[in-house]
FIFITOR-924578 format. One record per residue (C-alpha): residue number from 1; residue in one letter; x, y, z. Coordinates in nm, 2 decimals. Layout:
<rs>
<n = NUM, res = A, u = X, v = Y, w = Z> $
...
</rs>
This chain:
<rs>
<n = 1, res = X, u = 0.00, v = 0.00, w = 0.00> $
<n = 2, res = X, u = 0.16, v = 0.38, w = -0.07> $
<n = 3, res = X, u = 0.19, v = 0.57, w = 0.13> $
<n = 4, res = X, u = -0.10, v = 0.85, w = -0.10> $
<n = 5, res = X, u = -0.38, v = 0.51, w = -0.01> $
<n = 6, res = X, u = -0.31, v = 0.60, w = 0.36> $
<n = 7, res = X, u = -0.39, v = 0.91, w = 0.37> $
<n = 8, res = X, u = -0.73, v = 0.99, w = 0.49> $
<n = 9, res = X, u = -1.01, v = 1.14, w = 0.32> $
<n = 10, res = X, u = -0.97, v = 1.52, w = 0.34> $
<n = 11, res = X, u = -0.64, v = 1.53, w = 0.34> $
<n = 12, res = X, u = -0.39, v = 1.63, w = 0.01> $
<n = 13, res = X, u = -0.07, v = 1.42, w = 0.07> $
<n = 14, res = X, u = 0.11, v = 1.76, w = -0.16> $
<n = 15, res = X, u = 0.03, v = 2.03, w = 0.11> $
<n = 16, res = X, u = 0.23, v = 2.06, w = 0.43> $
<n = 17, res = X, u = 0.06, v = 2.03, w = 0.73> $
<n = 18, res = X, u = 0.18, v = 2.26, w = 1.06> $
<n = 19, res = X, u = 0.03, v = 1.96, w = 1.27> $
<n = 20, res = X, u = 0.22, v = 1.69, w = 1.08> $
<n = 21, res = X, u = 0.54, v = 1.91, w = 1.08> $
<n = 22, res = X, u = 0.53, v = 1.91, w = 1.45> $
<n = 23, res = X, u = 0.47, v = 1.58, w = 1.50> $
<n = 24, res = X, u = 0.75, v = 1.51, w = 1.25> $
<n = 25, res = X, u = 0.96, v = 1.72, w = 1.46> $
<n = 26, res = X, u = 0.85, v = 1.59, w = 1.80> $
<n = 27, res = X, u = 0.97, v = 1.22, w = 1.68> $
<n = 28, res = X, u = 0.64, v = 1.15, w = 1.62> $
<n = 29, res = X, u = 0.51, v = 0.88, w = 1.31> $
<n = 30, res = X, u = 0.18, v = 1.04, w = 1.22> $
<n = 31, res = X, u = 0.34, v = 1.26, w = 0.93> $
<n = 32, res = X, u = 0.36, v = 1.27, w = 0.54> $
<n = 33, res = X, u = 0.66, v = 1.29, w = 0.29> $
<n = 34, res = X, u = 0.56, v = 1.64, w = 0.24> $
<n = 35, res = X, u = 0.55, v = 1.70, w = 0.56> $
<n = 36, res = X, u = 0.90, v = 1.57, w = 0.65> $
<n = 37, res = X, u = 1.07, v = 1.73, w = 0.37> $
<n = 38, res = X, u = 0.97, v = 2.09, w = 0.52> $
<n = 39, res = X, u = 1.10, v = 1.96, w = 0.85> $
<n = 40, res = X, u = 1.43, v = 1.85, w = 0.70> $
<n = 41, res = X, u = 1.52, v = 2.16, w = 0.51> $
<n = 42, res = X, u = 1.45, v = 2.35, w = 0.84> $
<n = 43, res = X, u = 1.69, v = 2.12, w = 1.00> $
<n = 44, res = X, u = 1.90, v = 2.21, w = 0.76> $
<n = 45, res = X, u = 1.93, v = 2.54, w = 0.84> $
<n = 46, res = X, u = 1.83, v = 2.52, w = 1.18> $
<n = 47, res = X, u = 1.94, v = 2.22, w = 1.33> $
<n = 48, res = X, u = 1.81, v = 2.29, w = 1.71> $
<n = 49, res = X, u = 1.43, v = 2.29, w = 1.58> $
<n = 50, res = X, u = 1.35, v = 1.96, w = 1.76> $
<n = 51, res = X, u = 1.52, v = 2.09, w = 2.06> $
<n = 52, res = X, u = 1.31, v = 2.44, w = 2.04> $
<n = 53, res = X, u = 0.96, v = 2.24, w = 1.92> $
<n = 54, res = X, u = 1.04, v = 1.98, w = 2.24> $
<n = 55, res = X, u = 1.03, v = 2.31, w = 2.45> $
<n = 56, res = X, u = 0.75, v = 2.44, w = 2.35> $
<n = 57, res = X, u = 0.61, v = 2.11, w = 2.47> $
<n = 58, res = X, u = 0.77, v = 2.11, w = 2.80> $
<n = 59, res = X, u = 0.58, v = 2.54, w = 2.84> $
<n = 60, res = X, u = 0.26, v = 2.35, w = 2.75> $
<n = 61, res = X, u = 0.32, v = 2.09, w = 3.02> $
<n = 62, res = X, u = 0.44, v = 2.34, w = 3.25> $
<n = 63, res = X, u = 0.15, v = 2.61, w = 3.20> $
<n = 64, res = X, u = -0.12, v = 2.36, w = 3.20> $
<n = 65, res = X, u = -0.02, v = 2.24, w = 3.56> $
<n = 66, res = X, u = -0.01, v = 2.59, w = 3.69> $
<n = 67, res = X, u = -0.37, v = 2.70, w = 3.58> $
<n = 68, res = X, u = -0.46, v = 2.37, w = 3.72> $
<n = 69, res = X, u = -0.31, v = 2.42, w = 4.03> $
<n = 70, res = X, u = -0.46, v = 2.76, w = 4.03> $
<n = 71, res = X, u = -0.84, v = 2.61, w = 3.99> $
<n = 72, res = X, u = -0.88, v = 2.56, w = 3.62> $
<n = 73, res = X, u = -1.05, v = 2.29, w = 3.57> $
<n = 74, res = X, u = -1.17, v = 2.30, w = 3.20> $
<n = 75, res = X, u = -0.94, v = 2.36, w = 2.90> $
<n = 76, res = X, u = -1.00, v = 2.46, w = 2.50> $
<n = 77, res = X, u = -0.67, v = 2.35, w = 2.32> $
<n = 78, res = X, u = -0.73, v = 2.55, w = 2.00> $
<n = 79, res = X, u = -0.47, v = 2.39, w = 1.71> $
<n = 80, res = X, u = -0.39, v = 2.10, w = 1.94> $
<n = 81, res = X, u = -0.21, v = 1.92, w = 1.68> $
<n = 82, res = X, u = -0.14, v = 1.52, w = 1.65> $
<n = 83, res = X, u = -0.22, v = 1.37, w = 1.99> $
<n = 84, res = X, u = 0.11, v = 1.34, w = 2.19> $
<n = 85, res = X, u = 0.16, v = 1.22, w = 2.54> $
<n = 86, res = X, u = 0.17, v = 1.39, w = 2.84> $
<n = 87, res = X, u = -0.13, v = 1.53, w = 2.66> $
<n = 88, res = X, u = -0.35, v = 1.85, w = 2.82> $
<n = 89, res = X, u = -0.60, v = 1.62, w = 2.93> $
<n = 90, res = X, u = -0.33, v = 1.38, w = 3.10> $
<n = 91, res = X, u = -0.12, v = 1.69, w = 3.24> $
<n = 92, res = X, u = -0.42, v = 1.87, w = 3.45> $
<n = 93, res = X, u = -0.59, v = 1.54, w = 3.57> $
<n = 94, res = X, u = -0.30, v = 1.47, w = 3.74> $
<n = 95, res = X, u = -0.37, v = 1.78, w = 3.97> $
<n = 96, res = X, u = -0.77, v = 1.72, w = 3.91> $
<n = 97, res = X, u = -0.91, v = 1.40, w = 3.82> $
<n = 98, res = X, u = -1.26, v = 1.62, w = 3.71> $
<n = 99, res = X, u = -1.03, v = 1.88, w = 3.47> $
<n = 100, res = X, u = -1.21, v = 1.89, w = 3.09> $
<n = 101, res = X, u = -1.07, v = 1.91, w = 2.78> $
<n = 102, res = X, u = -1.15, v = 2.05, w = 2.43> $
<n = 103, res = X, u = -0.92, v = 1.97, w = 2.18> $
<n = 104, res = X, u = -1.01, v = 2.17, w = 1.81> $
<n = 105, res = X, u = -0.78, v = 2.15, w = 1.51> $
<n = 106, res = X, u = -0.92, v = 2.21, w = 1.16> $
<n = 107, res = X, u = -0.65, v = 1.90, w = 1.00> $
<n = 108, res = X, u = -0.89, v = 1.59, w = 0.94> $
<n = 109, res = X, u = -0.62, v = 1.35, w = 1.06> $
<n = 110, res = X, u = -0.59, v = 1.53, w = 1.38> $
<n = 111, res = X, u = -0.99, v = 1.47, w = 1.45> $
<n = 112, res = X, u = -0.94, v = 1.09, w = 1.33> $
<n = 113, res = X, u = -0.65, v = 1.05, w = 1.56> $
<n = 114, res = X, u = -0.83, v = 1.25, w = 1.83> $
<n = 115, res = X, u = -1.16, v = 1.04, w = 1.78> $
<n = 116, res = X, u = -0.97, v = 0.73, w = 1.82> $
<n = 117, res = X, u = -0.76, v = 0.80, w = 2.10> $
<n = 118, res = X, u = -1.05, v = 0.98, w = 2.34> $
<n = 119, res = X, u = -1.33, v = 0.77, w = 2.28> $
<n = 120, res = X, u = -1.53, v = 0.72, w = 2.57> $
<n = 121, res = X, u = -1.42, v = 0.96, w = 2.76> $
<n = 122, res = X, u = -1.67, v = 1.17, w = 2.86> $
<n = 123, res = X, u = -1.50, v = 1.49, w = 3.02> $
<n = 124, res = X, u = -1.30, v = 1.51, w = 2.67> $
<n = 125, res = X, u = -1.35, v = 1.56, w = 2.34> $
<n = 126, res = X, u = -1.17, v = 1.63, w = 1.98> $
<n = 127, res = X, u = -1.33, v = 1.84, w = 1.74> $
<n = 128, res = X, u = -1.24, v = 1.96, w = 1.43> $
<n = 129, res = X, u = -1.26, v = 2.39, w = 1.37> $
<n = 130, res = X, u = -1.09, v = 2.64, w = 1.24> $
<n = 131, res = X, u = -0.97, v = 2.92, w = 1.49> $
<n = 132, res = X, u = -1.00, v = 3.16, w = 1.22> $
<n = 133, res = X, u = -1.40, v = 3.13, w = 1.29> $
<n = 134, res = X, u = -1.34, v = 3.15, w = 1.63> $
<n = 135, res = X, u = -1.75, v = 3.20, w = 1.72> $
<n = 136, res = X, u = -1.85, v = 2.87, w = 1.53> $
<n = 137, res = X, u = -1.60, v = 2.69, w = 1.78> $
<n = 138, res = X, u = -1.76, v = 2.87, w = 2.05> $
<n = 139, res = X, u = -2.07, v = 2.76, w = 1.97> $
<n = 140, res = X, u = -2.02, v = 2.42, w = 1.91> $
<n = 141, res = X, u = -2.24, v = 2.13, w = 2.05> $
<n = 142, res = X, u = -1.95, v = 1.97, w = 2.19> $
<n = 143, res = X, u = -1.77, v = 2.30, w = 2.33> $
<n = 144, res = X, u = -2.13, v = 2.40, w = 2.53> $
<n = 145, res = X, u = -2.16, v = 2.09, w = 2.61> $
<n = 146, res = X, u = -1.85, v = 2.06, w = 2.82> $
<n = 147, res = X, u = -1.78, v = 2.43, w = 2.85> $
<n = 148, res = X, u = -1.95, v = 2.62, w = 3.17> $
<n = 149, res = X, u = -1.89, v = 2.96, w = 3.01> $
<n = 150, res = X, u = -1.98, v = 3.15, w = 3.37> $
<n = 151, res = X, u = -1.62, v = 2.96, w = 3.53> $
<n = 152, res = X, u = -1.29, v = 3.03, w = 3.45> $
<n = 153, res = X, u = -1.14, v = 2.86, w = 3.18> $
<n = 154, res = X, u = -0.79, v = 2.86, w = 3.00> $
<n = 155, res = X, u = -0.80, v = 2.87, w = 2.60> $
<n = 156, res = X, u = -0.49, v = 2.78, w = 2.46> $
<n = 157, res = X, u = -0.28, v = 2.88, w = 2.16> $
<n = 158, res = X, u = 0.06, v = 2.68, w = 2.20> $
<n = 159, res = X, u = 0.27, v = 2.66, w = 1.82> $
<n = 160, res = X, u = -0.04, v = 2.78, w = 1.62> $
<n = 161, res = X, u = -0.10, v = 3.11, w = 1.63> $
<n = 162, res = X, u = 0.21, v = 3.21, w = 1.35> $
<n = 163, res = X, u = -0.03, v = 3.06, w = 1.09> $
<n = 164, res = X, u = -0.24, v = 3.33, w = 1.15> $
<n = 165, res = X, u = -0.19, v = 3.63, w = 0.86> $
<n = 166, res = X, u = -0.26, v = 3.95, w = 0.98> $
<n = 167, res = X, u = -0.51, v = 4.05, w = 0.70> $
<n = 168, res = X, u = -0.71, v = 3.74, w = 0.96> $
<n = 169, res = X, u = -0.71, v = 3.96, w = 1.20> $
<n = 170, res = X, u = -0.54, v = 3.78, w = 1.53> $
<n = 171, res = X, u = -0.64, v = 4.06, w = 1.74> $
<n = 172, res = X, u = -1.03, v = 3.98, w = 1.68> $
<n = 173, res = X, u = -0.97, v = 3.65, w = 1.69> $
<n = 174, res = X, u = -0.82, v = 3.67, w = 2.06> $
<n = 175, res = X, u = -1.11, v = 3.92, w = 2.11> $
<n = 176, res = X, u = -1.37, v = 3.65, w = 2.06> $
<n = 177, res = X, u = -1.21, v = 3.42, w = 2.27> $
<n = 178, res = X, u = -1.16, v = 3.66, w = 2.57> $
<n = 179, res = X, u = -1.55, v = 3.83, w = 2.52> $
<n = 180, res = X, u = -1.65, v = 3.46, w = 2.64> $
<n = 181, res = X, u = -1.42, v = 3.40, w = 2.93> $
<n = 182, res = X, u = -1.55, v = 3.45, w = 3.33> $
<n = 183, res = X, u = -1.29, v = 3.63, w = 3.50> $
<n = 184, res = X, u = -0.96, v = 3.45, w = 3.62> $
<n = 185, res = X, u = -0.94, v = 3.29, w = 3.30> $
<n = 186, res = X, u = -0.63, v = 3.25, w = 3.13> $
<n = 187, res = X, u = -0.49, v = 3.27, w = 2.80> $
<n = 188, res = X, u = -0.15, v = 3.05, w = 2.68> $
<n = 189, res = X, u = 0.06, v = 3.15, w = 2.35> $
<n = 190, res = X, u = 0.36, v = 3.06, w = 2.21> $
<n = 191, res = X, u = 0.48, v = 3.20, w = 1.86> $
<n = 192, res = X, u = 0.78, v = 3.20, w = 1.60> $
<n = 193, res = X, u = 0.94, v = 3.51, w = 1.65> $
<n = 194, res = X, u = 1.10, v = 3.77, w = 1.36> $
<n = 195, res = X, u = 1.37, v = 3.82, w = 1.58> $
<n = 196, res = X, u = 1.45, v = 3.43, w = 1.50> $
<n = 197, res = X, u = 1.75, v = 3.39, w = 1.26> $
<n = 198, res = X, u = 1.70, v = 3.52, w = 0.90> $
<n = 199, res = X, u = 1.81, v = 3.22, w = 0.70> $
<n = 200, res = X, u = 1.58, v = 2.99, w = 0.91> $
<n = 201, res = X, u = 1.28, v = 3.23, w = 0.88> $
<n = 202, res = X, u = 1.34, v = 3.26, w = 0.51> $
<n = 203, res = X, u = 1.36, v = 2.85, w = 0.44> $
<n = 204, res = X, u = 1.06, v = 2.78, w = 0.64> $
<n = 205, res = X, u = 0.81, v = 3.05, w = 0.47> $
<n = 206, res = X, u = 0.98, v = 2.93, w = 0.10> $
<n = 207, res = X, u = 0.88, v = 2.56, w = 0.20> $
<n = 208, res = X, u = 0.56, v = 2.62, w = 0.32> $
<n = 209, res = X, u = 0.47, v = 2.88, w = 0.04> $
<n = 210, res = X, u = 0.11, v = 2.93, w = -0.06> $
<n = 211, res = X, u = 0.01, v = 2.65, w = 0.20> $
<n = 212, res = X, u = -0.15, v = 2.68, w = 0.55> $
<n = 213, res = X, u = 0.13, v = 2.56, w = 0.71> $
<n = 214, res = X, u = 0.34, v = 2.90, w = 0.63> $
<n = 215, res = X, u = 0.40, v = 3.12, w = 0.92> $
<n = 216, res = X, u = 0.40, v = 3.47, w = 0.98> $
<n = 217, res = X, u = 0.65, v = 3.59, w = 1.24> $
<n = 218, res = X, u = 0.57, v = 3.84, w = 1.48> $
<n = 219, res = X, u = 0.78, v = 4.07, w = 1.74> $
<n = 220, res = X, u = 0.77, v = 4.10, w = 2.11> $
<n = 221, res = X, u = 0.62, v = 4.41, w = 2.09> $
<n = 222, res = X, u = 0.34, v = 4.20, w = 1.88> $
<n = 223, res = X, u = 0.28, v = 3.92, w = 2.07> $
<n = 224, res = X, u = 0.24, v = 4.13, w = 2.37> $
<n = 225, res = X, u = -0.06, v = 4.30, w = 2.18> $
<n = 226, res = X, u = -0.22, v = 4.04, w = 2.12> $
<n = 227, res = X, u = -0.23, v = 3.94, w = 2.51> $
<n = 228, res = X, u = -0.44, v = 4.27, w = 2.58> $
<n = 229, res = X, u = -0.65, v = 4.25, w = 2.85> $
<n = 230, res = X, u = -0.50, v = 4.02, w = 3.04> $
<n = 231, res = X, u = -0.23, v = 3.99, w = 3.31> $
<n = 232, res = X, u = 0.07, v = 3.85, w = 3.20> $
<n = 233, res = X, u = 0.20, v = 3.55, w = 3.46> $
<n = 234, res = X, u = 0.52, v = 3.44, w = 3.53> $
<n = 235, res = X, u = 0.80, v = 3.64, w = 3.35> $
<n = 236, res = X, u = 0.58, v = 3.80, w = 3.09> $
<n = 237, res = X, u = 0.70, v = 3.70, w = 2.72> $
<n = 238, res = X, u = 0.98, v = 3.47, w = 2.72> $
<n = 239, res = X, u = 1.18, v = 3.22, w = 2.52> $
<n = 240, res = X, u = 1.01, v = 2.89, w = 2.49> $
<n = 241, res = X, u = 1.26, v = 2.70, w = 2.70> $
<n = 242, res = X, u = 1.30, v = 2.96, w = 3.01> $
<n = 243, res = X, u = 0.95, v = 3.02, w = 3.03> $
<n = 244, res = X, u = 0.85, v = 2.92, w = 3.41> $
<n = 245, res = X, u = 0.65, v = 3.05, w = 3.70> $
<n = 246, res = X, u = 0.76, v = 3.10, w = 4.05> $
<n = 247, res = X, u = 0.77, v = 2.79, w = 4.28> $
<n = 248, res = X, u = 0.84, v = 2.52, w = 3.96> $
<n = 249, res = X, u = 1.04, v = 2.28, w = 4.10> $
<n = 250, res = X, u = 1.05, v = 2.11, w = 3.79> $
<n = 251, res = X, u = 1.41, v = 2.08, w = 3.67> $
<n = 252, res = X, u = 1.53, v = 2.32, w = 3.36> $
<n = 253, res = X, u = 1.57, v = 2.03, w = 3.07> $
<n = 254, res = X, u = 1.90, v = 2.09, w = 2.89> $
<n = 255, res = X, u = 1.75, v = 2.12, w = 2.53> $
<n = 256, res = X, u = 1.92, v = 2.43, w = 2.41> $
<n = 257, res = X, u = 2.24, v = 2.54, w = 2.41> $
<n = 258, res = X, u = 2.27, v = 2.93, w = 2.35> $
<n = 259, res = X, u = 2.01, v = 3.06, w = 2.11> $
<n = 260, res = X, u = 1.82, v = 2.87, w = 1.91> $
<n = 261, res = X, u = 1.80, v = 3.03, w = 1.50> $
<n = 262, res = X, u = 1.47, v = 2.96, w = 1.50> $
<n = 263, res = X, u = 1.31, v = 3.13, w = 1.82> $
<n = 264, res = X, u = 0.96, v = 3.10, w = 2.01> $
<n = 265, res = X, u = 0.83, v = 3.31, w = 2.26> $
<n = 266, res = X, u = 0.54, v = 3.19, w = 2.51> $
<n = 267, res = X, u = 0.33, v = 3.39, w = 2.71> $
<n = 268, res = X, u = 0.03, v = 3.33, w = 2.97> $
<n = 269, res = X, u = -0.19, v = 3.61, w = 3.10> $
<n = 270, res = X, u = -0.45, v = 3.58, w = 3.30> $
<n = 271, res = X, u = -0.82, v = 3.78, w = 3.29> $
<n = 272, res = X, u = -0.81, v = 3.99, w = 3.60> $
</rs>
């Protein structure tokens, strides 16, 4: 069998995916040959991109306990990518066995993984959306359904946002989300920065060109923008791997030596 008869329906094995090239870069198996080829010719150039996207993991961990530890006890993980363990759901149970999850990604093979994978579990639940329509996921059977809009929630936005264009208004997009959340809610973002190194920037936007998995890069000065409204937590906007709140006994993980060429920045605020 190739590997084009695997592919499921929905999906064009000739586009990159931005959920496949993560997994691809996480190690993971649930990826194309179009998807690895973008990840190789970013290795190329970049070669600590495994070590930068297995960071970004680590902040997601990391953030997810603290909101959980702070009370949070229901989670939308908007772009949540291939499943990959310690997975949201797995992460804040740990702290509180009741904790629900959301997971929405708009890749088909992300909802038949998800589908799959969470079956039968009651208090979470994959759907497939796109955040650029950001009130259709809001109002989503399965999102009210497991959603009590009048608690505190956390939305999250970990490795996703950067395929947002500006002409899609991000801003607005964030807007929607926050219009919906109860105070003490908390937002969670991590993006590819322009301050990352030119070559890498410039090999990943010509391998992704004219496909959703393109990125735009953004600024610190940006990224903070878009986290208007909230409180930022912790130190504010930081590099993926030194992102951490105060009390984290959880040991730095030597991933990354010096700065990585392709950088990304996470932030969590919180709605005061």
């Amino acid at each position: 069998m190739t590997e084009l008869e695997r592919v499921p329906p929905g999906v064009d094995p000739h586009v990159p995916s931005a959920a496949r090239i993560y997994d691809y870069l996480l190690g993971g198996k649930d990826n194309l040959a179009v998807d690895r080829a973008v990840g190789d010719r970013l290795l190329s150039v970049a070669p600590d991109t495994r070590a930068v996207a297995r960071a970004n993991r680590v902040f997601l961990t990391r953030a997810v306990r603290h909101m959980a530890e702070q009370g949070i006890r229901q989670f939308v993980d908007l772009g949540a990518g291939i499943p990959t363990s310690p997975s949201v759901h797995e992460v804040a149970r740990k702290v509180n066995p009741a904790c629900r999850v959301v997971y929405v990604d708009y890749d088909p093979m992300v909802r038949l993984h998800g589908e799959v994978l969470l079956s039968g579990d009651p208090g979470v639940v994959s759907v497939q959306g796109d955040i650029r329509t950001p009130r259709d996921i809001l109002a989503g059977p399965h999102v009210t359904g497991l959603i009590d809009f009048e608690q505190p929630m956390a939305v999250l936005l970990v490795g996703v946002f950067h395929f947002i264009t500006d002409e899609e208004d991000p801003a607005g997009i964030i807007a929607a989300f926050r219009e919906r959340m109860a105070p003490g809610s908390f937002l969670v973002l991590s993006h590819a920065m322009s301050e990352s190194d030119p070559e890498a920037i410039a090999q990943l936007i010509l391998s992704t060109a004219n496909s959703p998995a393109q990125p735009t890069f953004r600024s610190r000065e940006e990224l903070t923008a878009l986290c208007d409204g909230f409180e930022l937590v912790g130190p504010g906007v930081a590099a993926v791997q030194d992102w951490r709140v105060p009390g984290d006994e959880e040991p730095a993980l030597p991933l990354l030596e010096g700065t990585p060429k392709l950088r990304i920045d996470a932030v969590v605020g919180r709605l005061p």
